[in-house]
C-alpha positions in Angstrom: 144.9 158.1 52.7 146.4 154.7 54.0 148.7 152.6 51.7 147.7 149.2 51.5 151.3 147.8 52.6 154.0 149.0 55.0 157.8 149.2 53.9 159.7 146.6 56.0 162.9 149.0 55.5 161.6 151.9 57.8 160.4 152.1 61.4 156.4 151.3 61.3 155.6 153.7 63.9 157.4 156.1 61.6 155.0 155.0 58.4 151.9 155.7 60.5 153.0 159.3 61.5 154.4 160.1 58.2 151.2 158.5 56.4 148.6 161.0 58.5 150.8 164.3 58.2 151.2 163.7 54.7 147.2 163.3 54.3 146.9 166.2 56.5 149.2 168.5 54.4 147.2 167.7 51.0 144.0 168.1 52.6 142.8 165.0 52.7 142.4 165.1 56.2 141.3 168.4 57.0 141.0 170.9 60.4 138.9 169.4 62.9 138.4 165.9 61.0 138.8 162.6 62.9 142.3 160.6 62.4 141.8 156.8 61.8 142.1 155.4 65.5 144.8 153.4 66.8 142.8 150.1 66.7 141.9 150.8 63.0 145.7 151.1 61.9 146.0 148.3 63.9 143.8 145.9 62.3 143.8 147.6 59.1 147.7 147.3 59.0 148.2 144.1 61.1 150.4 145.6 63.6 150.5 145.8 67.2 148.0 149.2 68.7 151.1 150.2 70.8 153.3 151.0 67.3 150.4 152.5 65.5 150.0 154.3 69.0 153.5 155.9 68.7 153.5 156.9 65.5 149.9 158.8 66.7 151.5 160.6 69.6 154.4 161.5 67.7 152.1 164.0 66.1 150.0 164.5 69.4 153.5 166.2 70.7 154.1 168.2 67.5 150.7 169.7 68.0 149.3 168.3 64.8 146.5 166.6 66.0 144.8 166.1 69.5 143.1 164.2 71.2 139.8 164.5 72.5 139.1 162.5 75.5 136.9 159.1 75.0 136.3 160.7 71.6 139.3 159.8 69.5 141.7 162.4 67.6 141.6 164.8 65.1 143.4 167.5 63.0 144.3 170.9 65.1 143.7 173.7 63.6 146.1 175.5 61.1 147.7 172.4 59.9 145.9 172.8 56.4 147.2 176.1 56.0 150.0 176.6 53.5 
């Protein structure tokens, strides 16, 4: 799912969110699956957990994934469907 290196010419926030909707859409993450956390994209990416927390709550307010509470997130429902 994750690309080993970020592009430097785009927002990262904007990477993060466009990396998980695109693994959603080809089913790699699938309905009800956890999304890597924001500490994992964090460390994983080098980046600071506040950007790699935008670019997870930009799809928390398009209803693509939720979050459940001291749990983590994951994939709503639907969002595999063609």
């Amino acid at each position: 799912m994750m690309k080993t290196k970020l592009d430097s010419d785009r927002p990262i926030f904007h990477q993060i969110r466009d990396m998980i909707e695109e693994s959603i859409l080809d089913g790699d993450l699938k309905e009800g699956e956890k999304v890597p956390s924001t500490n994992e994209l964090a460390t994983f990416y080098k980046i600071n957990p506040a950007t790699a927390a935008k670019g997870i709550q930009a799809l928390v307010d398009k209803n693509i994934i939720f979050k459940r509470r001291g749990i983590g997130m994951f994939v709503s429902e639907g969002q595999n469907s063609s």
